[in-house]
C-alpha positions in Angstrom: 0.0 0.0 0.0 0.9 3.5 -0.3 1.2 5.8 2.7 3.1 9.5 3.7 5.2 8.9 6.9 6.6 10.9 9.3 10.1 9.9 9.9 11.4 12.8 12.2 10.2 15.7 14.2 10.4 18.8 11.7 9.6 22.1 10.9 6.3 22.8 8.5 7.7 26.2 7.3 10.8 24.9 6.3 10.4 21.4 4.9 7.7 18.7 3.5 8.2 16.6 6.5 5.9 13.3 4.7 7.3 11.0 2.8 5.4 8.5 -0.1 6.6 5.1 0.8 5.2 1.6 0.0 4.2 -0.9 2.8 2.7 -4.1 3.6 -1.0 -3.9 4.0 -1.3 -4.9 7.9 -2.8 -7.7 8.9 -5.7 -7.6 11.1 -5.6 -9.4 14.6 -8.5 -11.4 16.4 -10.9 -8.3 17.1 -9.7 -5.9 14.7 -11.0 -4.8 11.5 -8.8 -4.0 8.5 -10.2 -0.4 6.3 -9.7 0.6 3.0 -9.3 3.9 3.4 -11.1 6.7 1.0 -10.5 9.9 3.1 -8.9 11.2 5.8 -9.3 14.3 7.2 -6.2 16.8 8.1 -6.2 18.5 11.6 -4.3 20.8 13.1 -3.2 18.3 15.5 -1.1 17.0 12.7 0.9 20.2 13.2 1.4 19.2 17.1 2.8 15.9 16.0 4.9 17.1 13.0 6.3 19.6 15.2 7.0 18.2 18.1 4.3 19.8 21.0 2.5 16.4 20.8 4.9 13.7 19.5 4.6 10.7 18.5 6.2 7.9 20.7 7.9 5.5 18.1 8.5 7.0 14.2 8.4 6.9 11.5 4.4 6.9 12.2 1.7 7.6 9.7 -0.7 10.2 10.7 -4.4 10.6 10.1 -7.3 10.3 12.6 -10.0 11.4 10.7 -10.6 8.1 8.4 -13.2 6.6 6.1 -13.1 3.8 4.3 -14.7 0.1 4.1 -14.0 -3.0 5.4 -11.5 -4.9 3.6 -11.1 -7.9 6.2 -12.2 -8.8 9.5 -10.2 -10.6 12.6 -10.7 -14.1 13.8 -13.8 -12.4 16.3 -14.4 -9.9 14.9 -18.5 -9.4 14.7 -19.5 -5.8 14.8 -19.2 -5.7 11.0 -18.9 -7.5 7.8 -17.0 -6.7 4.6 -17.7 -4.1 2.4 -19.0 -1.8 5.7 -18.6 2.0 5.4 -17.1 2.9 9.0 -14.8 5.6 10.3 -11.9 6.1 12.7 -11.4 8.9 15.2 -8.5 10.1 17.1 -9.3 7.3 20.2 -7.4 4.6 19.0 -7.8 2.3 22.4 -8.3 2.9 26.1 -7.4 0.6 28.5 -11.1 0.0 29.9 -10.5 -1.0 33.3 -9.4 2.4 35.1 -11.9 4.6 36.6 -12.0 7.0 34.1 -13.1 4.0 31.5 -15.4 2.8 33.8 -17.1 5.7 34.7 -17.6 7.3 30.4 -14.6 9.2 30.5 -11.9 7.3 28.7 -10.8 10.2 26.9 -8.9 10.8 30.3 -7.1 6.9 30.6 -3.8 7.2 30.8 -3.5 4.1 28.4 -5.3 6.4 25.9 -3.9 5.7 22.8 -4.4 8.3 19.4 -4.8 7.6 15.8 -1.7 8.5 14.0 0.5 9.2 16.7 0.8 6.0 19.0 -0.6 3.9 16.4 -0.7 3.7 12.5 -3.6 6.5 11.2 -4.9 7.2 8.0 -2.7 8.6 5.4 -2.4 5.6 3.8 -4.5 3.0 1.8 -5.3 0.9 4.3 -5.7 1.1 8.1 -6.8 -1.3 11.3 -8.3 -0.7 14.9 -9.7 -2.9 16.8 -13.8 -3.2 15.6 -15.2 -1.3 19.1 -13.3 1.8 17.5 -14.7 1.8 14.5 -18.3 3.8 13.6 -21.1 3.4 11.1 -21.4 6.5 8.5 -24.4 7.6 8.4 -25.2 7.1 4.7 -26.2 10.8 4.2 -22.9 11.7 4.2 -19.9 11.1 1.2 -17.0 10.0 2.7 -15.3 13.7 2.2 -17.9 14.9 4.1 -18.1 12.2 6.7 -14.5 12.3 7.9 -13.9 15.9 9.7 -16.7 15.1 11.6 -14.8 12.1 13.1 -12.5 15.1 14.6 -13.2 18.3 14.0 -16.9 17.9 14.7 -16.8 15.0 17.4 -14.8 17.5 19.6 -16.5 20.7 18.6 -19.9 18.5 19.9 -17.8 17.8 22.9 -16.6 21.2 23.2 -20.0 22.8 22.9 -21.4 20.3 25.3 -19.1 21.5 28.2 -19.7 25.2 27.5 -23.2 23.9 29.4 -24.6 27.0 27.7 -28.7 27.4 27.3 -31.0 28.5 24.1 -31.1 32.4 23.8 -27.0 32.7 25.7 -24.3 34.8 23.7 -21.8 32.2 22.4 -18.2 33.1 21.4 -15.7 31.3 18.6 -12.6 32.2 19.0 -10.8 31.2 15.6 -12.8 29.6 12.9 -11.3 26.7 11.2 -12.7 23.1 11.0 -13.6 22.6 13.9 -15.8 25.9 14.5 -17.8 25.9 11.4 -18.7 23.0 12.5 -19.8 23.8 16.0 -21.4 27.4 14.4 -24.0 24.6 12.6 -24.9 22.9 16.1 -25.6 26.3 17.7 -27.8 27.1 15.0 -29.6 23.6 15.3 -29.9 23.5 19.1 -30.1 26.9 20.2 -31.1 28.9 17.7 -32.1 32.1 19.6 -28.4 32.0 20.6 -26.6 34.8 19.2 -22.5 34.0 17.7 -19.7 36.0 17.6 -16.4 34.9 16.0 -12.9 36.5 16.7 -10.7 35.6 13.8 -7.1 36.6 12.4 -8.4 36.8 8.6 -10.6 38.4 7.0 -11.3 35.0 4.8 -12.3 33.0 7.9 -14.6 36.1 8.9 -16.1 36.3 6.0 -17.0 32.7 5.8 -18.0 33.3 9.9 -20.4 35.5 8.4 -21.6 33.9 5.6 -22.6 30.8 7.8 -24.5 33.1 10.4 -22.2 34.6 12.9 -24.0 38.1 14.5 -20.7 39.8 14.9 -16.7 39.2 13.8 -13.5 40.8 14.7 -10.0 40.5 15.3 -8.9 39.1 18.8 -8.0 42.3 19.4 -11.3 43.5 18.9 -14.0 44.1 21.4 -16.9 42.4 20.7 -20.7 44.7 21.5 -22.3 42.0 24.0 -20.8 40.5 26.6 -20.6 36.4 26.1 -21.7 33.8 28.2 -19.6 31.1 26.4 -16.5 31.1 24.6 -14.9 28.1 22.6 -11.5 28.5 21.9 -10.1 26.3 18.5 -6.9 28.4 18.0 -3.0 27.3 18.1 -2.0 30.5 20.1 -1.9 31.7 24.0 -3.0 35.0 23.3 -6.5 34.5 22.3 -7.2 32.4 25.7 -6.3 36.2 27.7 -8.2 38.1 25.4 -11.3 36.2 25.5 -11.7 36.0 29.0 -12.0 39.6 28.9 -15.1 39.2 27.1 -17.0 37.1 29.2 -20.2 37.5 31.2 -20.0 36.8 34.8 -20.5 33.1 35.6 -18.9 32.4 32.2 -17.3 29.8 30.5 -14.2 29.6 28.1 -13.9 26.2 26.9 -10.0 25.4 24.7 -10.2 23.2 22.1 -6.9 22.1 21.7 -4.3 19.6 22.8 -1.8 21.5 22.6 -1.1 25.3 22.4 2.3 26.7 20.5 4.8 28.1 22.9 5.9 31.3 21.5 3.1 33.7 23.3 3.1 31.3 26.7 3.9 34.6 28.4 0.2 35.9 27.6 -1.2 33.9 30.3 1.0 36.5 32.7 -1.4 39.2 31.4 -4.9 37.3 33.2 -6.4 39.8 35.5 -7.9 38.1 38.7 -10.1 40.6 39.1 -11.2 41.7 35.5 -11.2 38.4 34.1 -11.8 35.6 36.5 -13.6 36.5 39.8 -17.3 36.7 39.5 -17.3 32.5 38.9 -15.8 33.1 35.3 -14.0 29.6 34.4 -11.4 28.0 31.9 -12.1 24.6 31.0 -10.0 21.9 28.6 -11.3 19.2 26.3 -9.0 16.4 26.6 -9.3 14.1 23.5 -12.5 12.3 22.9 -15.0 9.8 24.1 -16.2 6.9 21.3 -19.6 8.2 23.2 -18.7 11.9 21.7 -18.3 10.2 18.0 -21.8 8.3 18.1 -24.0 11.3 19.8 -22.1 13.6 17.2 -22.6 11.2 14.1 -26.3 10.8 14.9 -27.0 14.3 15.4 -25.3 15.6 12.4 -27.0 13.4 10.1 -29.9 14.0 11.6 -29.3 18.3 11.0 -27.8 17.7 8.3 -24.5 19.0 9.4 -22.4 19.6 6.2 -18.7 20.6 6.5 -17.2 22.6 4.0 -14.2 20.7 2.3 -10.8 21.0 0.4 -10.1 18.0 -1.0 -6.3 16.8 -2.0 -4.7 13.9 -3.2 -2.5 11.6 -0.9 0.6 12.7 -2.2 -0.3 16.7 -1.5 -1.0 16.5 2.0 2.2 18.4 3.0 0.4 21.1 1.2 -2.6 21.0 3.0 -1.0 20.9 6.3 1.5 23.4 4.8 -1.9 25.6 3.9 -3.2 25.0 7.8 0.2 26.1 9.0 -0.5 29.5 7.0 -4.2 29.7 8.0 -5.0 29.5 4.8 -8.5 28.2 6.0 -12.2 28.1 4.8 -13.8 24.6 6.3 -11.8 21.4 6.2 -9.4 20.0 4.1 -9.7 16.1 3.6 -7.3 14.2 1.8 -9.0 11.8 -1.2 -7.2 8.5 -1.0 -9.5 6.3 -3.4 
């Protein structure tokens, strides 16, 4: 099969880090499923691996949690599907299951959570495995372009938006507006449309789009925005727009960062939270950690159900250095997917 590796931690800016190679399509063991893969989605998370803030434990790797494809072969015991299945793969690989975060929903926070395409073989490639309990129907409204960002992108904006805890009619902030917010921008419209959305961007291509898909009010982060906000989801790379959004909020509000990891060249932005100003009155900052297979199903469901239809870029296998190249630049507008067959 044909798949882009990642051999060594690099920089984006200064080098096409992927290379083509040829492997052995992997065998699949007792309980997992081996996928032919059609798409994968690119994340900005590939950055965090490429680049070192979230490396990969053993390279070369190939990245890509964002997959679709069908089944090509089942393990020994394998039962959930049969061949010729439409599934896809998210960035939970495995969790260990037996800790109390497993046991109790929240295996996103196991600390034997493993992650498709960094501590296990994703989907750049032509053909993939998991282990069949990590592997989703696709609803059959979707193409498979569509279908895999919201195996990321929109599973953790649904998770995202659920922990903002926010109620029909409440002032939501985005704060950048990539994949993973036009997304979420389409379930605020769907479950609380009296909610009002404003979007803090760094281009005037990702506000315009903002606007486009029904955003009350954009602006830079520097920007003040003309309503106080009870919510804020955060989807950017950088520090700076975590300070600057808490200024923003309502008392009792919430700021909810999307992201794994955040670059380090503004860390010293976090020095410039006010106590007072920005976090007294019961204001909060709140993480997502990874996701839940739970997240995946509700958010599958419910954005067929909408439907929720990302906006795409679609590239060939062998460009996805440009893509990521493209993310790297911000040169934005929905998701880009990578077409693989």
């Amino acid at each position: 099969m044909k798949a882009m590796i990642l051999e060594r931690i690099a920089d984006l800016q200064e080098e096409s880090p992927l290379r083509m190679v040829d492997m052995d399509v992997p065998v699949p063991e007792d309980n997992e499923v081996l996928v032919r893969t059609t798409a994968c989605g690119v994340c900005h998370t590939e950055l965090d691996e490429i680049e070192g803030r979230t490396p990969p434990p053993i390279l070369p790797v190939i990245p890509g949690h964002q997959i679709v494809g069908k089944i090509e072969e089942t393990g020994r015991i394998a039962e959930r599907f049969k061949i010729g299945d439409r599934v896809g793969i998210a960035w939970i690989f495995s969790a260990c299951g037996k800790c109390s975060f497993c046991l109790d929903g929240r295996e996103n926070l196991c600390s034997n959570f493993k992650a498709t395409g960094r501590d296990a073989n994703g989907g750049y490639a032509e053909y993939v495995i998991v282990h069949e309990d990590f592997a989703y129907p696709i609803p059959k409204v979707f193409q498979d372009t569509e279908a895999a960002p919201l195996l990321c992108a929109g599973a953790v904006g649904y998770r995202s938006l659920r922990l903002t805890g926010m109620r029909n009619g409440e002032n939501v902030g985005l704060s950048g507006f990539g994949a993973s917010a036009h997304l979420v921008m389409g379930m605020i419209k769907h479950r609380f449309p009296a909610s009002r959305v404003f979007v803090f961007s760094r281009t005037e291509t990702e506000r315009d789009f903002a606007r486009e898909l029904g955003a009350i009010w954009t602006g830079d982060f520097e920007d003040e925005p003309p309503e106080k906000l009870h919510s804020v989801i955060d989807t950017t790379p950088s520090w700076a727009p975590v300070v600057k959004a808490m200024k923003h909020l309502e008392k009792g509000g919430r700021l909810i960062i999307n992201a794994i990891m955040k670059e380090e060249r503004d860390r010293p932005s976090l020095l410039a939270l006010d106590y007072v100003r920005d976090i007294w009155m019961e204001r909060e900052i709140k993480s997502v950690a990874n996701i839940t297979r739970r997240d995946v199903e509700e958010f599958l469901e419910l954005a067929a159900k909408i439907p929720l239809r990302p906006k795409i870029e679609e590239f060939s296998l062998q460009d996805a250095n440009v893509a990521l190249r493209e993310i790297k630049e911000r040169k934005i507008r929905g998701a880009k997917v990578l077409k693989i067959l």
